[in-house]
LUMMI-359266 format. One record per residue (C-alpha): residue number from 1; residue in three letters; x, y, z. Coordinates in Angstrom, 2 decimals, decimal comma. Last residue first. Example, Ala and Ser with C-alpha at 12.3 -4.5 7.8 and 13.67 -1.06 7.14 Angstrom:
<nodes>
{2; "ser"; {13,67; -1,06; 7,14}}
{1; "ala"; {12,30; -4,50; 7,80}}
</nodes>
This chain:
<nodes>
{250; "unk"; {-25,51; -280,14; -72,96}}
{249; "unk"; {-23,72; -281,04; -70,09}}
{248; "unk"; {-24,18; -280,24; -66,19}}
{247; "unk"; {-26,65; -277,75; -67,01}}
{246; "unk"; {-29,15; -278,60; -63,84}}
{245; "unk"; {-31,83; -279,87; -66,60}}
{244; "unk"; {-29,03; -282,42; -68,07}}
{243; "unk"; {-28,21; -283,83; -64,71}}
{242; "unk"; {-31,36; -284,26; -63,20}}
{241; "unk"; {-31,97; -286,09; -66,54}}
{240; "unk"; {-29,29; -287,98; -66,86}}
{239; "unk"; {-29,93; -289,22; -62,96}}
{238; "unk"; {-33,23; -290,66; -63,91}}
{237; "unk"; {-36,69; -290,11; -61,91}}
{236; "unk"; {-36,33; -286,21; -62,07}}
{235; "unk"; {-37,97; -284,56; -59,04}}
{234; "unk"; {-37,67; -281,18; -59,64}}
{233; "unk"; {-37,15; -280,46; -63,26}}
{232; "unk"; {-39,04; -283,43; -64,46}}
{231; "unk"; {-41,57; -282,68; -61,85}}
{230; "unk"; {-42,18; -279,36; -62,85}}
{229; "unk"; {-43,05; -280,08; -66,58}}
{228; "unk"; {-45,04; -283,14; -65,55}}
{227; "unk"; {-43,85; -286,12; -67,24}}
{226; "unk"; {-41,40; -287,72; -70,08}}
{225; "unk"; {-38,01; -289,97; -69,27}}
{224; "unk"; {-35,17; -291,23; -71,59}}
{223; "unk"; {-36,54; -291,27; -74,92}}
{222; "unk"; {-33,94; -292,54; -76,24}}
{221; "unk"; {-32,08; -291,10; -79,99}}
{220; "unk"; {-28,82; -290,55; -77,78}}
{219; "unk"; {-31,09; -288,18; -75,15}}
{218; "unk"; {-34,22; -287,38; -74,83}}
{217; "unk"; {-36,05; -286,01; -72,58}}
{216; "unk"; {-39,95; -285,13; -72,75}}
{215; "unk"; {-41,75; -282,72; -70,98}}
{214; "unk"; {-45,25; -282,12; -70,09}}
{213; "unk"; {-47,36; -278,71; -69,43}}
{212; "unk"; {-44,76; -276,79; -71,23}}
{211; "unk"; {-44,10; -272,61; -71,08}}
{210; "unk"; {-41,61; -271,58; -68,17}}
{209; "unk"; {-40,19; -274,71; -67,66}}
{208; "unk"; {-39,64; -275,76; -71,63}}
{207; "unk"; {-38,08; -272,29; -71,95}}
{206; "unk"; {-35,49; -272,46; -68,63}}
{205; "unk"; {-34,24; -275,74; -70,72}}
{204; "unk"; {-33,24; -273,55; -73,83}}
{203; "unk"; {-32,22; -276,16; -76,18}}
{202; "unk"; {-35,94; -276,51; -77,23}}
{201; "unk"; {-38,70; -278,58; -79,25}}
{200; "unk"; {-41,89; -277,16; -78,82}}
{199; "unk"; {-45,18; -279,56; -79,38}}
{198; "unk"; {-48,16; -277,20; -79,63}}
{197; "unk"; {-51,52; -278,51; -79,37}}
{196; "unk"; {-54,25; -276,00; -80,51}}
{195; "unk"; {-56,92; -273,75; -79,55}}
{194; "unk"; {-56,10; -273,53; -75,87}}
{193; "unk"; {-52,65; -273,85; -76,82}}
{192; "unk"; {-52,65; -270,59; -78,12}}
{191; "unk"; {-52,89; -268,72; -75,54}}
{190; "unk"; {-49,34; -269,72; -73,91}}
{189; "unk"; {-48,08; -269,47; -77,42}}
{188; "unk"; {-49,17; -266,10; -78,21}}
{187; "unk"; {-47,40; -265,37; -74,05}}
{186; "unk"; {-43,94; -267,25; -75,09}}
{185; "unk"; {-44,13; -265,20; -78,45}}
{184; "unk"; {-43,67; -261,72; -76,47}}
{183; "unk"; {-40,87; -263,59; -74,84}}
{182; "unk"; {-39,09; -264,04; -77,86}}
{181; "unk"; {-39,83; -260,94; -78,99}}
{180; "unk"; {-38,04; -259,61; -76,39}}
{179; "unk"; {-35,31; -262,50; -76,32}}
{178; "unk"; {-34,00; -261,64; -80,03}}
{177; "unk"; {-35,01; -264,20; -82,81}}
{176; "unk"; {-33,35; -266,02; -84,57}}
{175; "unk"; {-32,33; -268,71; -82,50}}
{174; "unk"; {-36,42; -268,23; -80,77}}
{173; "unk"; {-37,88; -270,62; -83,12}}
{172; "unk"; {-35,97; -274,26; -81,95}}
{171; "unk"; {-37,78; -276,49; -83,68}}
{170; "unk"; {-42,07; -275,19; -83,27}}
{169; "unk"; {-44,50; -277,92; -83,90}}
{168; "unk"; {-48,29; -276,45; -84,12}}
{167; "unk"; {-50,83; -279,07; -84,04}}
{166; "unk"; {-54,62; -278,56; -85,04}}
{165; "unk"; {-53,48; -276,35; -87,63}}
{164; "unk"; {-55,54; -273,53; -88,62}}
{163; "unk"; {-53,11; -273,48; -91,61}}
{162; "unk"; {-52,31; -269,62; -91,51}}
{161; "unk"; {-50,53; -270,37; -88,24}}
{160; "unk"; {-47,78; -271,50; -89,97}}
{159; "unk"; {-47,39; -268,68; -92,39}}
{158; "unk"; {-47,41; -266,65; -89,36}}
{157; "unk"; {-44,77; -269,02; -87,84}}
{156; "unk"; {-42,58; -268,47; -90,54}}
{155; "unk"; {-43,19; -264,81; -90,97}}
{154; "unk"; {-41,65; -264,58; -87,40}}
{153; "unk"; {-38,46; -266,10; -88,77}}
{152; "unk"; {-38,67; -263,38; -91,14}}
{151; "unk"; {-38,71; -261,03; -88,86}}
{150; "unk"; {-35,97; -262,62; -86,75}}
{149; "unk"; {-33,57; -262,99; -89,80}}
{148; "unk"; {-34,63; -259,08; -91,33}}
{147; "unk"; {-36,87; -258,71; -94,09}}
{146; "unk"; {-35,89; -258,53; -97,41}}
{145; "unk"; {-36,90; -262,54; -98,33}}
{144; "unk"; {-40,61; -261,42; -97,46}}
{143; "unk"; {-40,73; -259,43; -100,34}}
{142; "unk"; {-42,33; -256,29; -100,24}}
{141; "unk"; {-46,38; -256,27; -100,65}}
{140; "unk"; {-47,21; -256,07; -97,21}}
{139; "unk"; {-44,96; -252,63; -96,53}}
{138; "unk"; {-47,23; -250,96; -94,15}}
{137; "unk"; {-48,50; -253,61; -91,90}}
{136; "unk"; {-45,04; -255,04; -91,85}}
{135; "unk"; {-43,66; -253,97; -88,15}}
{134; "unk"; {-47,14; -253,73; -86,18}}
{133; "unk"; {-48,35; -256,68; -87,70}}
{132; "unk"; {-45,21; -258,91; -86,80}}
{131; "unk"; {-45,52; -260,26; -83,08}}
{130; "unk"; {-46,64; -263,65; -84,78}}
{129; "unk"; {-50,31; -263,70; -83,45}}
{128; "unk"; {-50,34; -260,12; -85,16}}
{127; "unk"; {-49,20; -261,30; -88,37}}
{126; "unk"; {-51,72; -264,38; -88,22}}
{125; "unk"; {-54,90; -261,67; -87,57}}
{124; "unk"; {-53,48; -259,41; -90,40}}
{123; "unk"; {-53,50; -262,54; -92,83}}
{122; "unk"; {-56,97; -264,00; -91,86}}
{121; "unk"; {-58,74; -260,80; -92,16}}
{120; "unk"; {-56,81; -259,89; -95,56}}
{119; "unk"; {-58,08; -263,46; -96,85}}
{118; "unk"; {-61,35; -263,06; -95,69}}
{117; "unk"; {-61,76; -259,84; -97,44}}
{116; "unk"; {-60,14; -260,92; -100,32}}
{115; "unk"; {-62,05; -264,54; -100,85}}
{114; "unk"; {-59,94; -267,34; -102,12}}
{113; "unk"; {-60,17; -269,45; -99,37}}
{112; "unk"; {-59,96; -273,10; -101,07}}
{111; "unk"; {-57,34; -274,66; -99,07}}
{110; "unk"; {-54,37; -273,68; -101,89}}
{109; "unk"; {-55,54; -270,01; -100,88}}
{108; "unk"; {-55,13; -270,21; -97,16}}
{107; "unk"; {-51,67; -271,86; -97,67}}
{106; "unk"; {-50,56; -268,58; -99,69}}
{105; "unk"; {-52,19; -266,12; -97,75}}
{104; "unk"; {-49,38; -265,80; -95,39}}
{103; "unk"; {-46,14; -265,50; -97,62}}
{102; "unk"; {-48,87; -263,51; -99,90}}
{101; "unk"; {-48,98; -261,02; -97,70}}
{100; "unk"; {-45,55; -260,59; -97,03}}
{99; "unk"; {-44,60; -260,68; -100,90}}
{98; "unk"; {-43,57; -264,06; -102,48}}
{97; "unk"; {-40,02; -265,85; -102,46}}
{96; "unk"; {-40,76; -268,41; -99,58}}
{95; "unk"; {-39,50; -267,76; -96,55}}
{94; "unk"; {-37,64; -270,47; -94,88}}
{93; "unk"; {-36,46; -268,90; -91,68}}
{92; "unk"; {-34,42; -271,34; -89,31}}
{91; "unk"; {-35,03; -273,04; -86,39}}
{90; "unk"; {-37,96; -274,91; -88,13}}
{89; "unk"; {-41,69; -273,81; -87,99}}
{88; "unk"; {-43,98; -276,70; -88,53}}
{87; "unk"; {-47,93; -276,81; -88,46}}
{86; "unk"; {-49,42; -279,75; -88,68}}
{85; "unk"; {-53,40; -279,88; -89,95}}
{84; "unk"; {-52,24; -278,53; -92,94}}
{83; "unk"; {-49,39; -281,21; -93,31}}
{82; "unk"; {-51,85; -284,02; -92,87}}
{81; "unk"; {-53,95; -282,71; -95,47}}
{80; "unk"; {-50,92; -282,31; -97,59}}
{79; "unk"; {-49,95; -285,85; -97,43}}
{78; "unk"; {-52,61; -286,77; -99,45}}
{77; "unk"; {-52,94; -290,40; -99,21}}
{76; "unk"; {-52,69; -289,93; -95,05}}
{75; "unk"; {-52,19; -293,71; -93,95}}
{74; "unk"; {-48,47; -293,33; -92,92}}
{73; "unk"; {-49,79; -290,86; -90,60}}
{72; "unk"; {-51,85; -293,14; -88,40}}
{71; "unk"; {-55,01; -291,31; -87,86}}
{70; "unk"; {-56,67; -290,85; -84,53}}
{69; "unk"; {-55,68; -287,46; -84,14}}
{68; "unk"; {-52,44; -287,71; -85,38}}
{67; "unk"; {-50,83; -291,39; -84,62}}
{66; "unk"; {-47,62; -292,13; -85,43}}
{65; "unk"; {-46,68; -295,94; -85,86}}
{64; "unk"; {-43,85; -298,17; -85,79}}
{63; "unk"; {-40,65; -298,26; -88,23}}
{62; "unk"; {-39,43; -295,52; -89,83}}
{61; "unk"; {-36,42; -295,47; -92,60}}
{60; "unk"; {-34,84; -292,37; -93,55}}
{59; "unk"; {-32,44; -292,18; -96,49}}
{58; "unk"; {-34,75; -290,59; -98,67}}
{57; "unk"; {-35,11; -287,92; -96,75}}
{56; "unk"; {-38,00; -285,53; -98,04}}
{55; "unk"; {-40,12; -287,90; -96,20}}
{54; "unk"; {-39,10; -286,82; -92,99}}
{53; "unk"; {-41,34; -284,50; -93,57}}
{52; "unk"; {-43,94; -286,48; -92,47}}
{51; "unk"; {-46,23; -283,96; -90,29}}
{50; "unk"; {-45,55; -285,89; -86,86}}
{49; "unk"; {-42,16; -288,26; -87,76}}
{48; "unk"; {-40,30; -284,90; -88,28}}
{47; "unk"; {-41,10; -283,75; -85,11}}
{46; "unk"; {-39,33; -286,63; -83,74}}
{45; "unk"; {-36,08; -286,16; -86,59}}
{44; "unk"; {-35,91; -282,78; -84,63}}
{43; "unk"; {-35,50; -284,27; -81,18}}
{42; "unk"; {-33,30; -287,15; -82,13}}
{41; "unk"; {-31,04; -286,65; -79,83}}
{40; "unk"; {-28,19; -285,46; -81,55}}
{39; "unk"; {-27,69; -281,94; -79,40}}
{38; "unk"; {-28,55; -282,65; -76,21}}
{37; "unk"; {-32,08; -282,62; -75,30}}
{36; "unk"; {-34,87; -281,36; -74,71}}
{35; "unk"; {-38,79; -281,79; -76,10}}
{34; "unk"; {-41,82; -279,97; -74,46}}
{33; "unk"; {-45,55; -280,58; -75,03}}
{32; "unk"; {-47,54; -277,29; -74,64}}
{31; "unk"; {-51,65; -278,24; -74,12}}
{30; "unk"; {-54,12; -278,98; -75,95}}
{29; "unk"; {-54,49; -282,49; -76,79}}
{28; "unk"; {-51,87; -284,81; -74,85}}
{27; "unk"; {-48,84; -286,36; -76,83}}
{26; "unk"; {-48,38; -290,00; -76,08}}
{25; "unk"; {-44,72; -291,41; -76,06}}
{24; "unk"; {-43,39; -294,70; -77,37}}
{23; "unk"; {-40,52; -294,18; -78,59}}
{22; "unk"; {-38,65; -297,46; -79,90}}
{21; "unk"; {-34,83; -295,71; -80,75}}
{20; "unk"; {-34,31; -292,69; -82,87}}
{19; "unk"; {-32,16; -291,75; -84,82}}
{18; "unk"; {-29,93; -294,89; -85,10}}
{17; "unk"; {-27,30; -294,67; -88,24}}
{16; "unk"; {-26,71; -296,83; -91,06}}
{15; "unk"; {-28,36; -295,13; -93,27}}
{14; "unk"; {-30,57; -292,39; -91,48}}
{13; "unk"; {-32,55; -294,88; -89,10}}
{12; "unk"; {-35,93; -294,02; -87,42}}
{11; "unk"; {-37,39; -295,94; -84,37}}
{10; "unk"; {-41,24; -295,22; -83,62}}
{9; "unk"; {-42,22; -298,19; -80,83}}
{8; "unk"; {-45,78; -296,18; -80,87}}
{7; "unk"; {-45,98; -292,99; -80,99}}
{6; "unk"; {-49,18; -290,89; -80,02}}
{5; "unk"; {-49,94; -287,49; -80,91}}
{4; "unk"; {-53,09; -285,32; -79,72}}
{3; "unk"; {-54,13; -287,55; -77,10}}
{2; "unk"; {-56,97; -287,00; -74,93}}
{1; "unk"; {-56,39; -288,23; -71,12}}
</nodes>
């Protein structure tokens, strides 16, 4: 099988504390890669490893390797190549203080696309993946900051998108937003991944089901068991898991 991502013995350590403890996991090209777990299981600080922004923590400390399509990310000079090629939306909106249009055009422009026919191609066609065209298509030049939480969390993944990432990670997207849309996204994403590989981090277990491929459990910084979507929730090797996907803590 392809691999998109590929750890290798990746523990992290904040300080003094254990984030995450020798993963070893391989990512397959292509398709929706799921992540649960409790709270504090080092789900986040994992898609943190992919695109490096775990470098904006200067108490982190990684050991092992992360491979991105062949690439071990530590080797990435320019870690802006790395971060165009991985996409990251994060639970909660971070729009940058620009106008809806430029919130999208932005990363297209510092690639070199500075044409404004292309651009305003580019930008509609990333609205609409995001479920937002049809609200902003009017107002582009307003801030993005004014729009509502979920709106602007959908911004976010436009602005994501805008990348032609190879890899989209998504932490948590649908807190902000309400389950409609939510489910409207669940169908982008499902076409998507025939573009891209999208690695979706979730607390909503029913979500990993209904949209991964393979799933990943984690628990206490340990990767406790990965598979088949259906067979993690059916026929769970480990007890921890069978009782984490049945809701018996969380």
């Amino acid at each position: 099988m392809d691999h998109a991502i590929q750890f290798d013995d990746v523990s992290v350590h904040y300080g003094g504390k254990t984030a995450l403890r020798q993963i070893t996991l391989a990512i397959p090209k292509k398709q929706i890669f799921g992540i649960i777990g409790p709270a504090n299981s080092g789900k986040t600080t994992l898609l943190k490893c992919i695109n490096r922004t775990l470098d904006f923590t200067p108490a982190a400390r990684v050991s092992g390797k992360v491979v991105v399509a062949g690439r071990d990310v530590a080797g990435f000079r320019n870690v802006y190549e790395l971060r165009r090629r991985v996409g990251m939306v994060f639970p909660l909106p971070v729009g940058l203080p620009l106008t809806i249009y430029e919130n999208v055009a932005y990363a297209p422009r510092r690639a070199g696309i500075h044409d404004r026919a292309e651009l305003e191609v580019l930008v509609e066609h990333c609205l609409h993946q995001a479920m937002l065209w049809d609200e902003v298509s009017d107002r582009l030049d307003m801030l993005g900051t004014r729009l509502s939480g979920g709106q602007q969390q959908r911004l976010t993944l436009a602005r994501a998108l805008s990348h032609r990432p190879e890899i989209l990670c998504l932490d948590e997207f649908s807190i902000a937003i309400d389950p409609v849309t939510t489910m409207k996204i669940e169908d982008v994403l499902l076409e998507l991944k025939e573009q891209m590989t999208i690695v979706l981090v979730t607390n909503l277990v029913q979500q990993a089901r209904r949209l991964a491929d393979r799933t990943a459990f984690l628990s206490a910084g340990t990767l406790i068991e990965e598979g088949e979507t259906e067979k993690i929730f059916t026929q769970p090797v480990n007890r921890l898991t069978e009782r984490y996907v049945n809701g018996e803590f969380g």
